[in-house]
C-alpha positions in Angstrom: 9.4 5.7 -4.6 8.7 6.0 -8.5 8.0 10.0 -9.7 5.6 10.7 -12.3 6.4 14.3 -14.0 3.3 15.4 -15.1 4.0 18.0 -17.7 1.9 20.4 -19.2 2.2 21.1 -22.8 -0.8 23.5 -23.2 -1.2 26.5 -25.2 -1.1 28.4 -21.9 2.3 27.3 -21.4 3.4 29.3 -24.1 3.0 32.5 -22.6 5.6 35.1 -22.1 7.2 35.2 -18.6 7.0 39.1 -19.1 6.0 40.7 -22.1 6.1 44.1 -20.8 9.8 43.4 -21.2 9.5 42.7 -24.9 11.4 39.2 -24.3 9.1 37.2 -26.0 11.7 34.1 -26.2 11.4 33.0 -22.5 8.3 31.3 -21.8 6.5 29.7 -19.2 7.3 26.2 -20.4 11.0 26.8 -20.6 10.9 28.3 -16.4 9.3 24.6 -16.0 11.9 22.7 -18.2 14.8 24.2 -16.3 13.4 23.7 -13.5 12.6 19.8 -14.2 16.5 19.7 -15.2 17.5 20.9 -12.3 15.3 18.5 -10.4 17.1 15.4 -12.4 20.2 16.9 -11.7 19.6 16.9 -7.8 17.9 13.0 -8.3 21.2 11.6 -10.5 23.5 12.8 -7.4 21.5 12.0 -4.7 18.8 9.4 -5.6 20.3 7.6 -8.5 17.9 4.4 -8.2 14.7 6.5 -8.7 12.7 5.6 -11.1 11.2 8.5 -13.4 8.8 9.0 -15.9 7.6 11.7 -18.0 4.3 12.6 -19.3 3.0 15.2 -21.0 -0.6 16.7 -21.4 -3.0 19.7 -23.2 -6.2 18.0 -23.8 -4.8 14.8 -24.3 -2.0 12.7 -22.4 0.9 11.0 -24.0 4.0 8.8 -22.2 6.9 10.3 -23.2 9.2 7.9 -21.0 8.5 5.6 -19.2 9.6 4.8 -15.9 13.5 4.8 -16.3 16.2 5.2 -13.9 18.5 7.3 -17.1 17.7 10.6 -16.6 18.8 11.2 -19.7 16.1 10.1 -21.6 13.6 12.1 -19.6 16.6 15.6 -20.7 16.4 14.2 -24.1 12.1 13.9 -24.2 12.3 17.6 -22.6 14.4 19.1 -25.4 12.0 17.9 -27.8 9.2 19.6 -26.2 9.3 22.9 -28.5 8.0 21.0 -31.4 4.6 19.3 -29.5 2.4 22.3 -29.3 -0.8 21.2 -27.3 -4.4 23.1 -27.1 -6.1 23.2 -23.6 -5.4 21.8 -20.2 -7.6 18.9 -19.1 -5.8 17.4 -16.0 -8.5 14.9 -15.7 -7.3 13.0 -18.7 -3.6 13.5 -17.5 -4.2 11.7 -14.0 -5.9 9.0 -15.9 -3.3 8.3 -17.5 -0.9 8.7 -14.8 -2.5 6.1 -13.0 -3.4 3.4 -15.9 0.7 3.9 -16.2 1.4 3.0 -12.7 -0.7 0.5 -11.9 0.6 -1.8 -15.0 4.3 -0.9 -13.8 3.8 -1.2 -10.1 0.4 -2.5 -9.1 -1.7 -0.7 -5.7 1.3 -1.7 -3.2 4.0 1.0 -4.4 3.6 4.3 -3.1 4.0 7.0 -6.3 5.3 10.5 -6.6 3.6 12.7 -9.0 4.4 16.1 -9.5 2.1 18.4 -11.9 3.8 21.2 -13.5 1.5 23.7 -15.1 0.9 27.2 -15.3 -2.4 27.4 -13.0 -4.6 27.0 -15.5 -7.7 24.2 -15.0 -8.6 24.6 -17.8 -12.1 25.3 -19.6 -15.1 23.7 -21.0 -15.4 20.0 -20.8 -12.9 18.1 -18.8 -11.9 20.9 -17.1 -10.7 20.3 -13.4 -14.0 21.8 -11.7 -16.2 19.7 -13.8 -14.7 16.2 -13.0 -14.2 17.0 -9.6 -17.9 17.7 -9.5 -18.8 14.2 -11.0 -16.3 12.4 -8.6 -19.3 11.9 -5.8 -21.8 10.9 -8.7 -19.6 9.4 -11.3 -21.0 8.7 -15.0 -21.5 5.7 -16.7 -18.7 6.4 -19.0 -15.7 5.8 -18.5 -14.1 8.9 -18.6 -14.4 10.1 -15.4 -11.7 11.3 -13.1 -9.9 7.7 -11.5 -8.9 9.6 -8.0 -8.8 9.0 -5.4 -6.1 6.3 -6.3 -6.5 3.0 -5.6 -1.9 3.0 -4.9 -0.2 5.5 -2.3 0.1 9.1 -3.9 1.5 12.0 -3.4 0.6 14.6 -5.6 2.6 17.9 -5.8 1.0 21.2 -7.9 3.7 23.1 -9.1 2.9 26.4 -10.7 4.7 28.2 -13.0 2.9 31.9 -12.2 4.0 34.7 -10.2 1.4 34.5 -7.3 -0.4 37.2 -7.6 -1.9 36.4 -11.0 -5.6 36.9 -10.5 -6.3 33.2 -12.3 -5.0 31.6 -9.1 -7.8 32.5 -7.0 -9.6 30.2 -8.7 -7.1 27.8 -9.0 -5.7 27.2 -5.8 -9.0 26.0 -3.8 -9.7 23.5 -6.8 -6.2 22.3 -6.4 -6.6 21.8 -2.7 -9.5 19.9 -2.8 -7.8 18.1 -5.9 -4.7 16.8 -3.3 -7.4 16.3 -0.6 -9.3 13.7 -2.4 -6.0 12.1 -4.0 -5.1 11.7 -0.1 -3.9 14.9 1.2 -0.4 13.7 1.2 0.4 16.5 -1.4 1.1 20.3 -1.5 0.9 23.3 -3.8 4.2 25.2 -4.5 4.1 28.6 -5.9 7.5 30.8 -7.0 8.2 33.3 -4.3 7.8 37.1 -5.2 8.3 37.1 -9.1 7.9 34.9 -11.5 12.0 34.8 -12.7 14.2 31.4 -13.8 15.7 31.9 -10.2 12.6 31.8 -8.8 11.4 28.9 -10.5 14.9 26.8 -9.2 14.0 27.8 -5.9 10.8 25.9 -6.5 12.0 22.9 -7.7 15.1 23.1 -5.1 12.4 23.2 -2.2 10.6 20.3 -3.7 14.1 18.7 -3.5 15.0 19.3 -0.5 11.0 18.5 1.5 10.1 15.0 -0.5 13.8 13.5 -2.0 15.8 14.0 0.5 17.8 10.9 1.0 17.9 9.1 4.1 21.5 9.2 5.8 22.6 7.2 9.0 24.2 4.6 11.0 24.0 0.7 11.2 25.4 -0.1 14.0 26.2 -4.2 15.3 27.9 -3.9 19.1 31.3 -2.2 18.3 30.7 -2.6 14.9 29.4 0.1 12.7 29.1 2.2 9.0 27.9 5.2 7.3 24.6 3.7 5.6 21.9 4.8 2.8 18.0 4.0 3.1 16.5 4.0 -0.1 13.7 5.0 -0.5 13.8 7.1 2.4 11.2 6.1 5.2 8.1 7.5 5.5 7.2 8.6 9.5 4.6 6.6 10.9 0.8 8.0 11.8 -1.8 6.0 13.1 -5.0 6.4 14.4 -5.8 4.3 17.5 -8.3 4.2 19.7 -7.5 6.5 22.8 -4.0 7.6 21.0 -2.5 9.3 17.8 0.5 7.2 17.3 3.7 9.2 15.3 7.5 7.8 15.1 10.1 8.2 12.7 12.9 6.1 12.1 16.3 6.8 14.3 19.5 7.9 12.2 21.0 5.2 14.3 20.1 1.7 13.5 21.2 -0.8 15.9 21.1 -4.9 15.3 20.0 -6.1 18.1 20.2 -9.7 17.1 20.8 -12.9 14.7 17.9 -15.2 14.0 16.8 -17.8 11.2 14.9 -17.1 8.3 13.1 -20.6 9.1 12.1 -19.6 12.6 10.8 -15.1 11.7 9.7 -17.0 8.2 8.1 -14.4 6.1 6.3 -11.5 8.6 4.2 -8.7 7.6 5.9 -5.2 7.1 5.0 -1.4 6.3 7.8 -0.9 4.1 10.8 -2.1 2.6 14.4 -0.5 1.3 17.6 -1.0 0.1 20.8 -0.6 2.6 23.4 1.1 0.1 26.5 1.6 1.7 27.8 5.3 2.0 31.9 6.2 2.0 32.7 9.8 3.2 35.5 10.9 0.4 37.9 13.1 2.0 38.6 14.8 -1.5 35.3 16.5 -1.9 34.1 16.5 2.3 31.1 15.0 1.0 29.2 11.3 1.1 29.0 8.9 -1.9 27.0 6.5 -1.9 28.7 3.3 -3.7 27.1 1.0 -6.2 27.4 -2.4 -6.4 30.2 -2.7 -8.7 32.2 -0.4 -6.3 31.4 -2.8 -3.3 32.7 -5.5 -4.9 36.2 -3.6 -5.1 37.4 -4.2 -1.8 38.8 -0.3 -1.9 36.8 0.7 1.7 35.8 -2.1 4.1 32.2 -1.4 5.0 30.4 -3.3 7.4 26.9 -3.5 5.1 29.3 -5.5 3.0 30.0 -8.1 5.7 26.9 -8.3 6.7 25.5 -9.0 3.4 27.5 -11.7 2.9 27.1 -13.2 6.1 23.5 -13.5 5.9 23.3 -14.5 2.6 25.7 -17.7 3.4 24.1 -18.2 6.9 20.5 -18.2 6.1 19.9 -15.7 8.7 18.4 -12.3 9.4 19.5 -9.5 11.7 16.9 -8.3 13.9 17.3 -4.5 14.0 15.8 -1.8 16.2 14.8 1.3 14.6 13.2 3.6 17.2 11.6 3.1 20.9 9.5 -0.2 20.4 10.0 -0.2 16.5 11.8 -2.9 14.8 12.7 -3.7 11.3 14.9 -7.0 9.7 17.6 -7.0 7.6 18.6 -9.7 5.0 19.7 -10.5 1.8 16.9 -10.1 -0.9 17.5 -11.4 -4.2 15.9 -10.2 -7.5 17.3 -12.5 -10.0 19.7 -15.7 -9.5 23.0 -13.1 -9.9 22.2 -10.2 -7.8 21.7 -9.6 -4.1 20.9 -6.7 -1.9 20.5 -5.8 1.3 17.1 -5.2 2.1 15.5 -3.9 5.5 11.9 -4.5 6.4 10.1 -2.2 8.6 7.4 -3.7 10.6 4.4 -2.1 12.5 5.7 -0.3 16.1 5.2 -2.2 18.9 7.2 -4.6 20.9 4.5 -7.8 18.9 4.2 -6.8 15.4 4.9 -10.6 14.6 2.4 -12.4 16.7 4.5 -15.9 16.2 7.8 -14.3 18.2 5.9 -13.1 20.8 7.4 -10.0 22.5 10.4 -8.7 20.7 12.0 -7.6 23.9 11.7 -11.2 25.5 14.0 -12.4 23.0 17.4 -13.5 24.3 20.7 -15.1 22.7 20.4 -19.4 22.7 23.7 -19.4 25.7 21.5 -17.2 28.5 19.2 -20.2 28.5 19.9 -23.2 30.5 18.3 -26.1 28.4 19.0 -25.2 24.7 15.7 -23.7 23.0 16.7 -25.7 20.0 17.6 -29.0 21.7 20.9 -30.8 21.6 20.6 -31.4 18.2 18.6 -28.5 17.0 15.8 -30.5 16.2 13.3 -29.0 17.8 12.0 -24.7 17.1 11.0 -22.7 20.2 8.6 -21.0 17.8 5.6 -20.1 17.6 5.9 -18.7 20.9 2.3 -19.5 22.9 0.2 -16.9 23.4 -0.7 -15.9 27.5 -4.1 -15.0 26.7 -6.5 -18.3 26.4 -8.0 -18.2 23.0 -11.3 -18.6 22.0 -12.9 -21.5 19.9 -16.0 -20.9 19.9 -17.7 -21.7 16.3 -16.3 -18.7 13.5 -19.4 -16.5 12.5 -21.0 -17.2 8.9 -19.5 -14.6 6.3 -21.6 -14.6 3.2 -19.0 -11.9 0.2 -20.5 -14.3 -2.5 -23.6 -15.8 -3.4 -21.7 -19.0 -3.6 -21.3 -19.1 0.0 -24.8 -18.8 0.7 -25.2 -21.6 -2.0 -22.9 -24.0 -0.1 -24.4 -23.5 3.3 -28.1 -24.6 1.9 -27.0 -27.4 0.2 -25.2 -28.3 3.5 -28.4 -28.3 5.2 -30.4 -30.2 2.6 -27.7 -33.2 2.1 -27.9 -34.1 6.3 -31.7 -33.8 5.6 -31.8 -36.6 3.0 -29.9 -38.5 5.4 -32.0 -38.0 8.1 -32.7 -39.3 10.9 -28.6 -40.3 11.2 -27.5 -37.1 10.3 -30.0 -35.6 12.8 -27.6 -33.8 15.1 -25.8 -32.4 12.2 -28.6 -31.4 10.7 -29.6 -29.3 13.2 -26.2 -27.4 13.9 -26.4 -26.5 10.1 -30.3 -25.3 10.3 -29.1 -22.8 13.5 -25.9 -21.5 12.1 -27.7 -21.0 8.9 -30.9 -19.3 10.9 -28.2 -17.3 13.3 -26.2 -15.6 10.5 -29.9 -14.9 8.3 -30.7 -12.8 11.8 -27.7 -11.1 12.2 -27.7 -10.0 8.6 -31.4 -9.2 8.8 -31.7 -11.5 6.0 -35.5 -13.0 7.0 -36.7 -13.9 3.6 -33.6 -16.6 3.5 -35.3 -18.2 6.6 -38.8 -18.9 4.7 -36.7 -19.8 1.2 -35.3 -22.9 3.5 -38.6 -23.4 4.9 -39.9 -24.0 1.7 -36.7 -26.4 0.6 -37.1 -28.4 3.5 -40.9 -28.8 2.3 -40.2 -30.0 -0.6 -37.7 -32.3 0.3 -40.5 -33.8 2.8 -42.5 -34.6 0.0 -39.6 -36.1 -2.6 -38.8 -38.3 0.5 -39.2 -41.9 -0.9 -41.4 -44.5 0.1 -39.0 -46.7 2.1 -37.5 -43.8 4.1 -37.8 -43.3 7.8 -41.1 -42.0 9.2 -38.9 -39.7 11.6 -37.3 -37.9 8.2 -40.5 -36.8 7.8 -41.6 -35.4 10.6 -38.0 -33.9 11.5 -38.6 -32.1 8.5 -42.1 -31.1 8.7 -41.1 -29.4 12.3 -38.1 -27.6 11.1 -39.8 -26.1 8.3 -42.5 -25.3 10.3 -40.2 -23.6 13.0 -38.6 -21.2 10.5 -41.7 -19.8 9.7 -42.6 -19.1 12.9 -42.1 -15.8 14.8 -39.7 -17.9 17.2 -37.4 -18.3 15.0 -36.6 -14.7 14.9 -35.4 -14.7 18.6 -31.6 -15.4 17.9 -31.4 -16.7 21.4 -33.1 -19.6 20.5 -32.9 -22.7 18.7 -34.6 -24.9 17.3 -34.6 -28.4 19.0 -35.4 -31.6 17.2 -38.5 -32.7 17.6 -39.0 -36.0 20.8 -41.1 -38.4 18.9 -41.3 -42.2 19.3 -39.3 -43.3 16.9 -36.2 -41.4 18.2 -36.0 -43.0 21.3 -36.3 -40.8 23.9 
C-alpha cells in the first residue's frame, strides 16, 4: 500500500518545542523529521517493498519524491528541509496535490496511505481547512476546491506535533475529524502523549508503526508440507454490510492449499485484493525473521516451500486453490510483471463458499481420481466447467437502460426502420413500440411517448405512393395509441390494428 508523507513546511513549524527553556534550536519541524526517520527506519526493516513519497506544503504543495521504494531519497529530501521556509498552512492545496500524484501513479484501484504531519494548525484566511470543508457540499465553479472525498482507497492519518493541551487543538481536532470522516473514516488523529519531547514524538510515529505497517507473518501450509511466509501488503479485514447481517473476517495466520486447478478452467476471477508471498527464514543468529528477496531465493542456501511452489505453478500452468479463513478463499499463482521476473502472487476473493459463480460451490470441489468417469474425459478434451447453476434462470426480455442519449437514439430509430417496412416487419414493429413505451413509463419519461407519436406521423405522410395501404393505417393507430391515456397503463399494449388487408 503506497504512503504519502504529507509534510508541513509552515511558518508554524518553526516554533520552539519550549522556549521557556531558552533552547531555541529544537523546533517543531525537527520532532517531525525524527520522527519521519524513524518511521523509514521501521519500513526499510520490515516493509522494504513500500513505496514512499514525500511532499511538502505551507500555502503551496511541492513533490519532493516521488513514490520510491529508496528510503534514502525521502532522508536525503528531509535534510534539506531547513533551507525551504514556507508561510501558512493550507491543507486543502496539499491534498490536492496528494491525490493528482496518486492517481497518475496508481489510478482509483490502489488503496493509499497518507499521513499528515503538522503542528495543529488549519490554518487561516483563505484556503484554510474550515473554509474548504464548508464548500465541499456546495463546491465552486473553480477548480480549486478541496478533491475529497477521494475517488482511490485512503487512509488518512493526522499526526500532530503539539503537546495536547495546546488550547489551538480545540479547534483543530473536530475539523480534523470531520476531515478523516469525509476522506472515508478509515483514518485517525495521533497526538504525543503527556509532553511534547523527541521521545514523545517516537512514541508517536512507533504507534503509527506498529497499528497500520505491521507486516503480515504466517504459514502456508500444502498437506505435510509447509513454510514461514510474508503477505505483502498486509490484508485488510473484511466488513460488509448485508442485508440481515454485518459480515467481518480476517485472514488466518495459517494458509492451507486446499487444491491444484488450471488456469484455463478458474480463468481470470474477480478478487478484493492482491499480494505478494515473500518467503520468511527464521535466522538463528539474531532469533528474529528475514524476509528474503528474490536474489536470496535463487541461492538455494534454505529450501523453502514458496520456492517450490512457485516454480511448479509457473511450469504447470496451474493455480493452488487456498483457504484463508471459514468459507474464505484466495488463489495462488505465478504473476509476472515483465518477461524476466516472476512472483508469487495470492488473490483474495469475496467470503463465501461461491465467490466465482463459474466453479460453483468451492466446497463441492473434489480431486479428478474420487470421480468415477473422468470430469475431463479420457483424453482431457472436454472441461467440467462452468459448473450449471441449480436455480432455473430467467430469460425474460433485459429491461431498457438509457446512461446516454445515444441509446435512446438507437431504440427510435429501431422503431421507425420496421415502420418503413411495414406491414412485413409488423410483429417486430410492435415489440419495438412496447419495449420503447414500457421503459418511457418506468422512467416517467411521458413526453418521449408523444415525440414518437409525432415520428410515426410523419412517417405516415412521407409513406410513398406505391406503399401498402396497411403501412398506413398501422401507423396512423400506433401514433394514435401513444397519445392516448391508455398508453399510460404499463400493463397494456398496444395491439396491431385487425383490418382487411391483414388477413385476419
Amino acid at each position: 500500500m503506497p504512503t504519502v508523507i504529507l509534510f508541513d513546511c509552515s511558518l508554524s513549524m518553526s516554533r520552539p518545542v519550549c522556549p521557556s527553556d531558552n533552547n531555541d534550536d529544537i523546533q517543531r519541524k525537527h520532532l517531525a523529521i525524527n520522527g519521519i526517520n524513524t518511521l523509514l527506519d521501521y519500513l526499510t526493516e520490515h516493509c522494504k517493498l513500500e513505496f514512499v513519497s514525500l511532499v511538502e506544503f505551507s500555502s503551496t504543495a511541492s513533490i519532493q519524491v516521488p513514490f520510491t521504494r529508496d528510503h534514502e531519497l525521502i532522508r536525503a529530501a528531509l535534510s534539506k528541509t531547513e533551507t525551504r521556509l514556507g508561510d501558512k498552512t493550507c491543507i486543502e492545496t496539499a491534498l490536492n496535490t496528494v491525490s493528482m500524484m496518486v492517481l497518475d501513479e496508481w489510478g482509483v484501484h490502489t488503496p493509499c496511505q497518507i499521513l499528515l504531519i503538522s503542528d495543529g494548525s488549519t490554518g487561516v484566511g483563505q484556503g484554510c481547512l474550515r473554509e474548504s470543508l464548508l464548500s465541499i457540499p456546495r463546491p465552486s465553479s473553480g477548480d480549486d476546491k478541496l478533491l475529497i472525498p477521494f475517488s482511490f482507497t485512503c487512509k488518512l492519518h493526522i499526526l500532530c506535533i503539539a503537546p495536547p493541551n495546546e488550547q489551538s487543538l480545540n479547534k483543530s481536532l473536530p475539523l480534523y475529524r470531520k476531515l478523516i470522516d469525509i476522506s472515508g473514516g478509515r483514518g485517525e488523529i495521533f497526538l504525543p502523549e503527556k509532553q511534547l519531547t523527541k521521545a514523545s514524538v517516537l512514541d508517536l510515529f512507533s504507534r503509527v508503526t506498529e497499528k497500520y505497517y505491521a507486516p503480515f507473518l504466517g504459514t502456508l501450509k500444502c498437506g505435510d508440507l509447509k513454510c514461514n511466509m510474508q503477505l505483502f501488503p498486509a490484508p485488510e479485514p473484511f466488513e460488509k454490510d448485508h442485508e440481515f447481517e454485518r459480515i467481518e473476517k480476517s485472514v488466518s495466520h495459517v494458509i492451507e492449499v486446499v487444491g491444484f486447478m488450471d488456469i484455463g478452467d478458474i480463468a481470470s476471477p474477480p478478487y478484493i485484493s492482491r499480494h505478494l508471498v515473500l518467503p520468511v527464514s527464521t535466522s538463528p543468529e539474531n532469533g528474529g525473521e528475514h524476509v528474503k528477496d528474490e536474489e536470496e531465493d535463487g541461492d538455494g542456501k534454505q529450501a523453502a516451500f514458496t520456492v517450490l511452489l512457485h516454480g511448479s505453478l509457473k511450469v504447470e500452468g496451474m493455480v493452488a486453490l487456498t483457504q484463508l479463513a471459514d468459507e474464505w478463499f484466495g488463489m495462488i499463482y505465478s504473476w509476472a510483471d515483465s518477461k524476466k521476473k516472476s512472483n508469487l502472487m495470492l488473490s483474495v476473493f469475496e467470503p463465501g463458499t461461491t465467490p466465482i459463480p463459474w466453479l460453483g460451490n468451492l466446497t463441492h470441489l473434489a480431486p479428478t481420481d474420487d470421480f468415477p468417469i473422468p470430469p475431463y474425459g479420457e483424453d482431457e478434451s472436454k472441461s467440467p466447467f462452468p459448473v450449471r447453476p441449480s436455480e432455473r434462470r430467467s430469460y425474460a426480455q433485459n429491461c431498457v437502460v438509457w446512461l446516454k442519449q445515444t441509446g435512446i437514439q438507437a431504440d427510435i430509430q429501431k422503431i421507425l426502420r420496421n415502420a418503413r417496412k411495414l406491414p412485413e416487419k409488423q410483429q417486430q414493429f410492435y415489440k419495438e413500440l412496447n419495449r420503447l413505451r414500457r421503459a418511457a413509463l418506468a422512467y416517467g419519461f411521458h413526453d418521449l411517448m408523444s415525440a414518437v407519436a409525432q415520428l410515426l406521423q410523419r412517417e405516415c405522410t412521407m409513406l410513398p405512393g406505391n406503399a401498402h395501404p396497411d403501412a398506413a393505417l398501422q401507423l396512423t393507430h400506433a401514433s394514435n395509441s401513444l397519445k392516448n391515456d391508455k398508453s399510460k397503463d404499463v400493463i397494456q399494449n398496444i395491439l396491431p390494428l385487425k383490418t382487411n388487408f391483414s388477413g385476419d
